[in-house]
RODOKOL-310900 format. One record per residue: x, y, z of N, C-alpha, C, CB in turn; residue number from 0; residue in three letters. Coordinates in steps of 0.1 Angstrom, whole numbers, plus 5000, padded with zeros to 4 digits. Glycine has a CB too. Layout:
RODOKOL-310900
[atom [X; Y; Z]; [X; Y; Z]; [X; Y; Z]; [X; Y; Z]; NUM; "ALA"]
...
END
This chain:
RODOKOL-310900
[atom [5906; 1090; 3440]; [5893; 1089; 3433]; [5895; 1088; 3418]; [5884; 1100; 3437]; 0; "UNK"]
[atom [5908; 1083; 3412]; [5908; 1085; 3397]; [5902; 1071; 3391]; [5922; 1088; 3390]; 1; "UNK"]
[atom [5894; 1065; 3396]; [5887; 1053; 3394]; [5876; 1057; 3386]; [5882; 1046; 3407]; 2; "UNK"]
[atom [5869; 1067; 3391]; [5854; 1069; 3387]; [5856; 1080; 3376]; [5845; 1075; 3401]; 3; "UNK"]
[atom [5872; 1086; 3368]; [5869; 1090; 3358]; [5872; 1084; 3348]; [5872; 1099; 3359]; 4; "UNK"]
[atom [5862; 1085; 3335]; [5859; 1075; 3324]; [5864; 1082; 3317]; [5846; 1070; 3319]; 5; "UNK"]
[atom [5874; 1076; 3308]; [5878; 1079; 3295]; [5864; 1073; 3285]; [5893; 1071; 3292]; 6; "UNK"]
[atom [5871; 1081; 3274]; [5864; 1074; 3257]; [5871; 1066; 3253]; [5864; 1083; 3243]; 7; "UNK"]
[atom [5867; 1054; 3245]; [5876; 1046; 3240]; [5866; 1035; 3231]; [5884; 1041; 3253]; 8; "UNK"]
[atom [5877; 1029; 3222]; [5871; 1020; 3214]; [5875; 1012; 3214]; [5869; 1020; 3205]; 9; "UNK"]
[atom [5870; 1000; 3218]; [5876; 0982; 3219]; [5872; 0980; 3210]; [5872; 0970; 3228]; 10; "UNK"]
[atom [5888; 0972; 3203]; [5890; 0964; 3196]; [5885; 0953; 3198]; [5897; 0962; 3195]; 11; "UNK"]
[atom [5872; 0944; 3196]; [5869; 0932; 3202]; [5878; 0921; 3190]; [5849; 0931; 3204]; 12; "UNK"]
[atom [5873; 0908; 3195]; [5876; 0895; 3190]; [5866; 0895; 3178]; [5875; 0884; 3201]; 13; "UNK"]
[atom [5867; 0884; 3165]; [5860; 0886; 3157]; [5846; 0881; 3162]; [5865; 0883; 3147]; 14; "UNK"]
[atom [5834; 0886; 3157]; [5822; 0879; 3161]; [5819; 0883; 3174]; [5824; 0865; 3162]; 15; "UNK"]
[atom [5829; 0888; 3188]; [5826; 0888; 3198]; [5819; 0904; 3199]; [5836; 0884; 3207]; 16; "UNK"]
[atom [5813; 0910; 3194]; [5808; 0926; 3196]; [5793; 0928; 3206]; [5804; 0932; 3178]; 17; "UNK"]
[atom [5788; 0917; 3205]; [5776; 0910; 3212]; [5778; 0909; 3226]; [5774; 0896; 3207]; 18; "UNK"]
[atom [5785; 0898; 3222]; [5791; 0893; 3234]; [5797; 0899; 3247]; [5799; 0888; 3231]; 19; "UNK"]
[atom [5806; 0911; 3242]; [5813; 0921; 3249]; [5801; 0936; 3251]; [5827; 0923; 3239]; 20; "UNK"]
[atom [5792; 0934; 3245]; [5782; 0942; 3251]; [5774; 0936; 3267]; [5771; 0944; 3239]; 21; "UNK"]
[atom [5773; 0926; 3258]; [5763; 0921; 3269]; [5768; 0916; 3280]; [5755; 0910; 3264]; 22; "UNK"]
[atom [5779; 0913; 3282]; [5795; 0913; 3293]; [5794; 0927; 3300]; [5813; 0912; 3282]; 23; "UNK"]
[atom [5793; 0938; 3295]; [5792; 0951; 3298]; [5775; 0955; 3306]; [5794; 0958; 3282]; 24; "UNK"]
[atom [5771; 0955; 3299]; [5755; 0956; 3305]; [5757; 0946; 3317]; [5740; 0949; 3294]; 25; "UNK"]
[atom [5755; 0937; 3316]; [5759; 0930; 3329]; [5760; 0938; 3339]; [5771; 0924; 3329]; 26; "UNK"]
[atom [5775; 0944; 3339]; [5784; 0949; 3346]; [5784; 0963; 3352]; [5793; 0948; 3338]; 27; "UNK"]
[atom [5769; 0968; 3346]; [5768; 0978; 3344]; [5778; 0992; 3339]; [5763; 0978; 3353]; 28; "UNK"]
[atom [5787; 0989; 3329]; [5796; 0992; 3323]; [5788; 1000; 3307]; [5805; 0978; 3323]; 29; "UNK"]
[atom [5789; 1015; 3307]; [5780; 1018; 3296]; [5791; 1013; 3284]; [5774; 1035; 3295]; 30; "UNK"]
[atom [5782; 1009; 3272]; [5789; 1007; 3257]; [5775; 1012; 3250]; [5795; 0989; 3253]; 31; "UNK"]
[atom [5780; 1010; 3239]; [5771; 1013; 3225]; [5775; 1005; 3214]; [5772; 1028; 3219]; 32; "UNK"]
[atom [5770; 1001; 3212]; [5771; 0989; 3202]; [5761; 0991; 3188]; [5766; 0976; 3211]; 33; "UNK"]
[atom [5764; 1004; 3177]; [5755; 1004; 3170]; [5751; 0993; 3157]; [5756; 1017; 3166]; 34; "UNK"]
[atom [5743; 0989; 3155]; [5737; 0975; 3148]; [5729; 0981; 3135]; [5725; 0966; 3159]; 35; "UNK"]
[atom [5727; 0973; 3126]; [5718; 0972; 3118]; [5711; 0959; 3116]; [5724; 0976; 3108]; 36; "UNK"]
[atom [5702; 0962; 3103]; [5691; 0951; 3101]; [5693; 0947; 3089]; [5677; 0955; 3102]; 37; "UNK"]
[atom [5697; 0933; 3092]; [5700; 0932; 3073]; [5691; 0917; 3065]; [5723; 0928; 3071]; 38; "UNK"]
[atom [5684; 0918; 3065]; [5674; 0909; 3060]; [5675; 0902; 3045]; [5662; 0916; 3061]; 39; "UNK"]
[atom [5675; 0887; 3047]; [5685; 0879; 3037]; [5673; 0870; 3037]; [5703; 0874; 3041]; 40; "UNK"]
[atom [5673; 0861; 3024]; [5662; 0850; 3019]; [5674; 0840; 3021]; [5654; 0851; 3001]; 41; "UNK"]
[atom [5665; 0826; 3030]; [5671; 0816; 3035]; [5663; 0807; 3032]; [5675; 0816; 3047]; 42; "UNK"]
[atom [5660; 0797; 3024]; [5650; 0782; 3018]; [5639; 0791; 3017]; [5647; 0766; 3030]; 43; "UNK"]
[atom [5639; 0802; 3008]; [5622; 0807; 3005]; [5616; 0813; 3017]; [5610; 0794; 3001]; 44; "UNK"]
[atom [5623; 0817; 3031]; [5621; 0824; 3041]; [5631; 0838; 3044]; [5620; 0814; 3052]; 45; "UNK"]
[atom [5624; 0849; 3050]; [5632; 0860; 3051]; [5644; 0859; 3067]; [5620; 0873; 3051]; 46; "UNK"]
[atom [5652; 0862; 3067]; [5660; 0861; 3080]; [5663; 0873; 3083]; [5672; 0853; 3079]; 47; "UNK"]
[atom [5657; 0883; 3094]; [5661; 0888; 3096]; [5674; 0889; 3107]; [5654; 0891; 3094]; 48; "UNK"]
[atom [5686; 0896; 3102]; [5696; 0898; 3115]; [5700; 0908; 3120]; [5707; 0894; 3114]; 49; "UNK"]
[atom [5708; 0914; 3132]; [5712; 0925; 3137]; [5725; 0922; 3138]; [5706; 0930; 3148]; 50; "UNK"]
[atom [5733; 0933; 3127]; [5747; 0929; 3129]; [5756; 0943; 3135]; [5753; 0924; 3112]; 51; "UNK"]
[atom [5765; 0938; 3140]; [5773; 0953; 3141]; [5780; 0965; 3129]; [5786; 0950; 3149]; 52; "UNK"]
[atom [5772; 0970; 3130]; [5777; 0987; 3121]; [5794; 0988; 3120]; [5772; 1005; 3132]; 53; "UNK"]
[atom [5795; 0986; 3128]; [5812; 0987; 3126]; [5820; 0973; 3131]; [5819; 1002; 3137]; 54; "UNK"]
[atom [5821; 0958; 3124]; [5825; 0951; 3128]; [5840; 0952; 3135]; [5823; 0945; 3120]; 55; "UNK"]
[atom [5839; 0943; 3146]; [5850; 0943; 3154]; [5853; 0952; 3165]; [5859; 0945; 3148]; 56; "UNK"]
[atom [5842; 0963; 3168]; [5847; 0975; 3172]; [5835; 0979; 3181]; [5852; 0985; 3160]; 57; "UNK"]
[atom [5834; 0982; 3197]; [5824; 0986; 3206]; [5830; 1000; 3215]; [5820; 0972; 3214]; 58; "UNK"]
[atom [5820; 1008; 3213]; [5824; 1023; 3216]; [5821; 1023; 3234]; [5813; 1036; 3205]; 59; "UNK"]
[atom [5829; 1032; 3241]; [5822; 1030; 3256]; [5831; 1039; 3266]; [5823; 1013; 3262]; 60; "UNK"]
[atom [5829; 1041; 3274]; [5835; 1053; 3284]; [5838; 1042; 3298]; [5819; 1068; 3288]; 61; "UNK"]
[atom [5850; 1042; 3300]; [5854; 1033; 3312]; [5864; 1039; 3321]; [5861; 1020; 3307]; 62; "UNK"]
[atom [5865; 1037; 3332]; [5877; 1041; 3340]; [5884; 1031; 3339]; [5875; 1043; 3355]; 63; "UNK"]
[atom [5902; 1034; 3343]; [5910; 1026; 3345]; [5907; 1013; 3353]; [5919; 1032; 3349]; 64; "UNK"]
[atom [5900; 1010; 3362]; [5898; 0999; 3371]; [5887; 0985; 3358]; [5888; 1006; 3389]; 65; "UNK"]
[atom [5876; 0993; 3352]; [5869; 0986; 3343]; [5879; 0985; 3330]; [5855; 0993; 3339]; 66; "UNK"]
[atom [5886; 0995; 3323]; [5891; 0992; 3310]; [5902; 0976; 3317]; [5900; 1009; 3301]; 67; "UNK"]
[atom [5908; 0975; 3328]; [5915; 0962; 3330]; [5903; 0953; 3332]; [5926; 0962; 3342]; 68; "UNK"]
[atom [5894; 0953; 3339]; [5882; 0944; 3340]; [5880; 0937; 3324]; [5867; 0954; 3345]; 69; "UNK"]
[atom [5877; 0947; 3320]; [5875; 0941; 3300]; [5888; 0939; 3294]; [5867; 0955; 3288]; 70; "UNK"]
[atom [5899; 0944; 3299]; [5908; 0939; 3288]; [5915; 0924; 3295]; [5920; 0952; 3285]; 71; "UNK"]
[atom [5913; 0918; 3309]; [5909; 0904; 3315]; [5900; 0898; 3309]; [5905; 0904; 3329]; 72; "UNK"]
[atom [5887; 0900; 3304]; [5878; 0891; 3292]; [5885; 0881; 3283]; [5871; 0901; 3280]; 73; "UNK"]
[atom [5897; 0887; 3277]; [5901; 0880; 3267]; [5894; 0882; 3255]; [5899; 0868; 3271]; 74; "UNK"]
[atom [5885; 0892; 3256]; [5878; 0891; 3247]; [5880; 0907; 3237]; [5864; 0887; 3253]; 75; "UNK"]
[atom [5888; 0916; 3241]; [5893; 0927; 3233]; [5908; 0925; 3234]; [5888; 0941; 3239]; 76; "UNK"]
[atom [5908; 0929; 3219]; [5922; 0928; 3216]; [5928; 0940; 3221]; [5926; 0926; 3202]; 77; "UNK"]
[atom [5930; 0955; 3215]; [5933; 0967; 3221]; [5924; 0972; 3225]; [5938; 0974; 3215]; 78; "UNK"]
[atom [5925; 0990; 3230]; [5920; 0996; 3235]; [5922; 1009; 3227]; [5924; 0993; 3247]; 79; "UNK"]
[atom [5915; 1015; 3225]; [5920; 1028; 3212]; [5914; 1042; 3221]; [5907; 1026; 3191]; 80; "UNK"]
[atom [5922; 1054; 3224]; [5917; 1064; 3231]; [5908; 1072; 3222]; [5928; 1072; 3237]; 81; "UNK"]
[atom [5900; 1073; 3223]; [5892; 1083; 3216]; [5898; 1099; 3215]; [5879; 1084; 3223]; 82; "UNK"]
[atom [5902; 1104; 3209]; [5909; 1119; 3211]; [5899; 1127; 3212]; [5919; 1125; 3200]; 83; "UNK"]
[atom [5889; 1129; 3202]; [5878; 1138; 3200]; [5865; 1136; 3205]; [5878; 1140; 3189]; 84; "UNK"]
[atom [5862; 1131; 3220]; [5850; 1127; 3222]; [5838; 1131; 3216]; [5850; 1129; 3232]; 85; "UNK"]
[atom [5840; 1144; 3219]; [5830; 1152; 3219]; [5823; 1149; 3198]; [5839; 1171; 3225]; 86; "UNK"]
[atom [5833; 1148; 3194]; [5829; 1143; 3178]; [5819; 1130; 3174]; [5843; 1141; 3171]; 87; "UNK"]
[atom [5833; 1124; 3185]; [5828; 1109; 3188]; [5813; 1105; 3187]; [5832; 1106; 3203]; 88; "UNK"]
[atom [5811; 1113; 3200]; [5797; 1113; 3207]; [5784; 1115; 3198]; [5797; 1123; 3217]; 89; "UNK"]
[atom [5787; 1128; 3191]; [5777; 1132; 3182]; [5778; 1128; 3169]; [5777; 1145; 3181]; 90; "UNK"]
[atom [5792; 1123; 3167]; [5784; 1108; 3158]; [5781; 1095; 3156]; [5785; 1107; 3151]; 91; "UNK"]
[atom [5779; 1089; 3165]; [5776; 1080; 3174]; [5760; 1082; 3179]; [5786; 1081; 3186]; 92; "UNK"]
[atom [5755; 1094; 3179]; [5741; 1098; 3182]; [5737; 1097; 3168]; [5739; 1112; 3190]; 93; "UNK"]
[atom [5745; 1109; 3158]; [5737; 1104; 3145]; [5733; 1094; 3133]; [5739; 1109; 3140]; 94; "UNK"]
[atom [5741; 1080; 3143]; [5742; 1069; 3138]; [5730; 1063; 3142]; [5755; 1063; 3140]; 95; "UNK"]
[atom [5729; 1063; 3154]; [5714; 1060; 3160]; [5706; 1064; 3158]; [5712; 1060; 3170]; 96; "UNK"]
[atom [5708; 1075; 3152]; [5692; 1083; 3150]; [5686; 1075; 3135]; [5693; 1105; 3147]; 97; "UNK"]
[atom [5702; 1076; 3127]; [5701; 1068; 3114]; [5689; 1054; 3119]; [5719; 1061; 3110]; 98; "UNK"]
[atom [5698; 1045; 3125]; [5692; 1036; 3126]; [5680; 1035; 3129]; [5697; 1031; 3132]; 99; "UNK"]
[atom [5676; 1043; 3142]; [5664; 1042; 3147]; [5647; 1044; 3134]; [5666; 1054; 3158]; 100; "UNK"]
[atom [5650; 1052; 3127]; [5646; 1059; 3116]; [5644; 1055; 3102]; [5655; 1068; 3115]; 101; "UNK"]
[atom [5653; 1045; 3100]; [5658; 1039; 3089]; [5649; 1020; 3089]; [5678; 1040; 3092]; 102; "UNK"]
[atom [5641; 1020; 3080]; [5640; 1003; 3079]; [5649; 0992; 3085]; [5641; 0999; 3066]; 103; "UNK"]
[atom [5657; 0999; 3076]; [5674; 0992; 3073]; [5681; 1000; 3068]; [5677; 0980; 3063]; 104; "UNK"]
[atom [5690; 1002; 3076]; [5706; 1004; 3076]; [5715; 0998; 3070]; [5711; 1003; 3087]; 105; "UNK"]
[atom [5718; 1001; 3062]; [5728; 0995; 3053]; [5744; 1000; 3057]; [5724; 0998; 3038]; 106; "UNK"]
[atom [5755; 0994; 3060]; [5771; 0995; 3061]; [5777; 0993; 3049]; [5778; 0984; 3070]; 107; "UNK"]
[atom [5778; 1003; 3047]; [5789; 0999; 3033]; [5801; 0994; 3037]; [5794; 1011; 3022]; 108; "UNK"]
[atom [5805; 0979; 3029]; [5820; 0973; 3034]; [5829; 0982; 3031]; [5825; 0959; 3026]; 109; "UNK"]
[atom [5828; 0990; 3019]; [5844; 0997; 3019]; [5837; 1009; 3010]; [5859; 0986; 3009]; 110; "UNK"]
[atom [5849; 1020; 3014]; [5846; 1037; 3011]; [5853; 1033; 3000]; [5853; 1053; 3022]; 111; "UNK"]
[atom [5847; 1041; 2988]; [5857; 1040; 2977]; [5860; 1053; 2977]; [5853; 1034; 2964]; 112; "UNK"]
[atom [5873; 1057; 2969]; [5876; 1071; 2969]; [5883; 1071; 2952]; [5889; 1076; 2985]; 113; "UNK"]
[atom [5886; 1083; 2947]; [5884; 1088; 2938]; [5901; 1079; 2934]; [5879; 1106; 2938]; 114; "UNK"]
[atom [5901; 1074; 2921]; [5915; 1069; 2919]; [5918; 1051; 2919]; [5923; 1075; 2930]; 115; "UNK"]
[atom [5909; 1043; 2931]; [5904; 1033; 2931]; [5899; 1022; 2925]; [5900; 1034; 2935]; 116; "UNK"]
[atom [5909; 1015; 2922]; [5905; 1005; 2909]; [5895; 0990; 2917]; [5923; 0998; 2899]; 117; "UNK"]
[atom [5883; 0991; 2906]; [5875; 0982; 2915]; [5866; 0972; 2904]; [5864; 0992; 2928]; 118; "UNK"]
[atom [5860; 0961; 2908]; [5856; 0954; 2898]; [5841; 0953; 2903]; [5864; 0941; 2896]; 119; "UNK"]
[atom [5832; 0954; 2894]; [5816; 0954; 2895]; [5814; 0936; 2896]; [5807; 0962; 2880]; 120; "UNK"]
[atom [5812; 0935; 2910]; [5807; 0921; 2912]; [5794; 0915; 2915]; [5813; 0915; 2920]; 121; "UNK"]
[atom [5779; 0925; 2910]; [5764; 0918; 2906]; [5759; 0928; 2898]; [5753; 0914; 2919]; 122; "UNK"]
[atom [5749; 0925; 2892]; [5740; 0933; 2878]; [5747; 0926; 2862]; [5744; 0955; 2879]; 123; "UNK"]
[atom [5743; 0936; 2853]; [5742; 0932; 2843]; [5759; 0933; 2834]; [5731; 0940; 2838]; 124; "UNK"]
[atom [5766; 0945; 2843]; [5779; 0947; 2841]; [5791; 0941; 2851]; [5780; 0960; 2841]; 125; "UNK"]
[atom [5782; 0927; 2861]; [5795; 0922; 2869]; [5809; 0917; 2856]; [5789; 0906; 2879]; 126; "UNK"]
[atom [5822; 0920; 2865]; [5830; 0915; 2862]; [5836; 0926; 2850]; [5825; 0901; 2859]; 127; "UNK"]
[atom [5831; 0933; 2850]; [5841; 0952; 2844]; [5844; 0955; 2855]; [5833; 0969; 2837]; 128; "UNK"]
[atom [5859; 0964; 2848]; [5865; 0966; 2860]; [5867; 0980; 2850]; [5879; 0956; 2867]; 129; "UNK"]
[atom [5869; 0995; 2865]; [5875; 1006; 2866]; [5881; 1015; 2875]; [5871; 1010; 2863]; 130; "UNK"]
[atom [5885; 1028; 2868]; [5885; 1036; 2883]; [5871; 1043; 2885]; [5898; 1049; 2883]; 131; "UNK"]
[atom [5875; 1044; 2899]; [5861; 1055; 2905]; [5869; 1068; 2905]; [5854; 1051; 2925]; 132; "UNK"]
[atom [5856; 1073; 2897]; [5861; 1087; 2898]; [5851; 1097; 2904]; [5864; 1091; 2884]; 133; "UNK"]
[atom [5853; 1109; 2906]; [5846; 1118; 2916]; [5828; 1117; 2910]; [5854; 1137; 2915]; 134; "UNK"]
[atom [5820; 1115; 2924]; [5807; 1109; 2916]; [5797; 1121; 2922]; [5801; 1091; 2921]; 135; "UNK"]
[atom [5806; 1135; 2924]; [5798; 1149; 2921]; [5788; 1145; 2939]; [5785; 1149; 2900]; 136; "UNK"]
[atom [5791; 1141; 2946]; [5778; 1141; 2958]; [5770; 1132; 2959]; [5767; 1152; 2958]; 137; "UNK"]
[atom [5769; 1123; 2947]; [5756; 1115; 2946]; [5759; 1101; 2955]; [5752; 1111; 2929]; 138; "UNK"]
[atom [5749; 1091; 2961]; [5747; 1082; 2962]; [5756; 1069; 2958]; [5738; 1083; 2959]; 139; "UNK"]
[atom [5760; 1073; 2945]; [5765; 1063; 2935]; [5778; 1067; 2929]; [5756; 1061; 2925]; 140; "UNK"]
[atom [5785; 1052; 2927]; [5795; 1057; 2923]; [5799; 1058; 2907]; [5805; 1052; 2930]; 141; "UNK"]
[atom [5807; 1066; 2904]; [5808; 1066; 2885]; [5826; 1062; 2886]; [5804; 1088; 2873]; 142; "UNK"]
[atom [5825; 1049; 2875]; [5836; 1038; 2871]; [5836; 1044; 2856]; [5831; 1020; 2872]; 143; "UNK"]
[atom [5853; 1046; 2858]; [5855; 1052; 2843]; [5861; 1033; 2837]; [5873; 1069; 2842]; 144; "UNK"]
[atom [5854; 1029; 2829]; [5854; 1018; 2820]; [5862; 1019; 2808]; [5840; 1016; 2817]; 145; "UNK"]
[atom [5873; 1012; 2808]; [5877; 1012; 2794]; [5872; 1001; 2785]; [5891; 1012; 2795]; 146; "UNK"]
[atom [5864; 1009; 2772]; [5858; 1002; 2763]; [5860; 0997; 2754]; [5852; 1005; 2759]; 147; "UNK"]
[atom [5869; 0993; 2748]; [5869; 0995; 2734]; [5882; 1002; 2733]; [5857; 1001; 2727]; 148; "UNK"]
[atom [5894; 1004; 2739]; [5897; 1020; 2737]; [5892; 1034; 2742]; [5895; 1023; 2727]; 149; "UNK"]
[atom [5883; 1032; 2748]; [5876; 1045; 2754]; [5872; 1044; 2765]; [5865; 1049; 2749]; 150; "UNK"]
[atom [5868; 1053; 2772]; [5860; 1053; 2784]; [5849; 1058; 2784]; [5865; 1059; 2792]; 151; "UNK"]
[atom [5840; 1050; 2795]; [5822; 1055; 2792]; [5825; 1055; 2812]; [5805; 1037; 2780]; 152; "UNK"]
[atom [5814; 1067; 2811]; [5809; 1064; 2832]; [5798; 1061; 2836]; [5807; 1076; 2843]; 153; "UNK"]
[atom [5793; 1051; 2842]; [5784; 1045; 2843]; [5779; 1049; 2859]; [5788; 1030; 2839]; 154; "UNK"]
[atom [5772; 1049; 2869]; [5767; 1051; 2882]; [5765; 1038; 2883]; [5755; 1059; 2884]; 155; "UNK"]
[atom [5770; 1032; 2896]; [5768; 1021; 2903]; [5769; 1022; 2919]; [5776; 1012; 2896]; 156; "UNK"]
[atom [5757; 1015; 2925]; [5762; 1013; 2937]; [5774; 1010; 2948]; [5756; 1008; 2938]; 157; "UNK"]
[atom [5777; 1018; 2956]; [5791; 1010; 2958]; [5790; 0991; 2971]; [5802; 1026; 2969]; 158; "UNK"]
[atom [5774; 0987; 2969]; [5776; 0975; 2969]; [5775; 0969; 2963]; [5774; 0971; 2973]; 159; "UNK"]
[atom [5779; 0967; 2952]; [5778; 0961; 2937]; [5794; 0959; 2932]; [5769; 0975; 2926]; 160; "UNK"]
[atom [5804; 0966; 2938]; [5815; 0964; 2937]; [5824; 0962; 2946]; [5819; 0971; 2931]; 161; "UNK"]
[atom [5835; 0954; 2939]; [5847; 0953; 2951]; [5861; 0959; 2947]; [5849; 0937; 2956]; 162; "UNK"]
[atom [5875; 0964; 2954]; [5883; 0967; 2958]; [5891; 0954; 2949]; [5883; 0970; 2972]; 163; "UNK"]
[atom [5897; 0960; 2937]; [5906; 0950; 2931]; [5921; 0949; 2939]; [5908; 0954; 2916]; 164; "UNK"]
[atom [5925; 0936; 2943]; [5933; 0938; 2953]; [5950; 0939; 2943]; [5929; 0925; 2967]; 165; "UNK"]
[atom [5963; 0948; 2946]; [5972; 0948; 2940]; [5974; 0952; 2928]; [5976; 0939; 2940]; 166; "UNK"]
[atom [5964; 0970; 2923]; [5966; 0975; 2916]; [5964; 0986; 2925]; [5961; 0972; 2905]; 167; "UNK"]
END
């Protein structure tokens, strides 16, 4: 009977395919979670709204050995990642949904910046300065030590407002 016990795990899907490999799942009656946001963009003077995946590439789900080969025959997941800490997993994976549920829009930040991180401000009034991120005390926002002149000034900026200077 070791059919019917489910591991945790996280597929690696194909790019784009996170959709797809849900809805492959549902089907199948195979549980996944697939958490999404709403990201609403102006297209010819009209609003678009879309539902993208929260964590591109990547669909969370509990399978036995007989389904994890079922899905990994798709073609459509690259690996298979064991979840070690379900139980963490789980609960946050719930508080991601609750996010969502709760939330207008959900916003994903593309990239965690961490303290030391050289990055360049790419929209507002200061695109195209570049610094480090330094510790931004808890807040929302991040503070870029700017060299000025010789000096440094810290400024608060969103961290989607910048990007990850690549090869420093």
């Amino acid at each position: 009977m070791t059919g019917h016990l489910r591991t945790w795990y996280v597929l690696h899907v194909r790019p784009r395919t996170e959709k797809k490999v849900a809805a492959y799942m549902s089907r199948y009656r195979i549980f996944c979670h697939l958490p999404i946001y709403v990201k609403v963009t102006r297209v010819q003077r009209r609003k678009v709204r879309r539902e993208l995946p929260l964590f591109p590439g990547y669909v969370f789900t509990r399978l036995s050995p007989d389904e994890r080969v079922k899905m990994l025959q798709t073609n459509l997941v690259v690996r298979t990642i064991v979840v070690d800490r379900p139980r963490e997993t789980v609960h946050q994976l719930r508080q991601v949904s609750k996010a969502g549920r709760n939330a207008a829009e959900l916003r994903r930040l593309a990239q965690v910046y961490k303290a030391g991180d050289y990055v360049r401000i790419v929209s507002g009034p200061m695109r195209g300065t570049e610094g480090y991120v330094m510790r931004d005390g808890g807040r929302t926002t991040l503070c870029l030590n700017v060299e000025v002149l010789g000096s440094a000034a810290g400024i608060y900026i969103s961290p989607e407002d910048v990007e990850k200077v690549k090869g420093r």
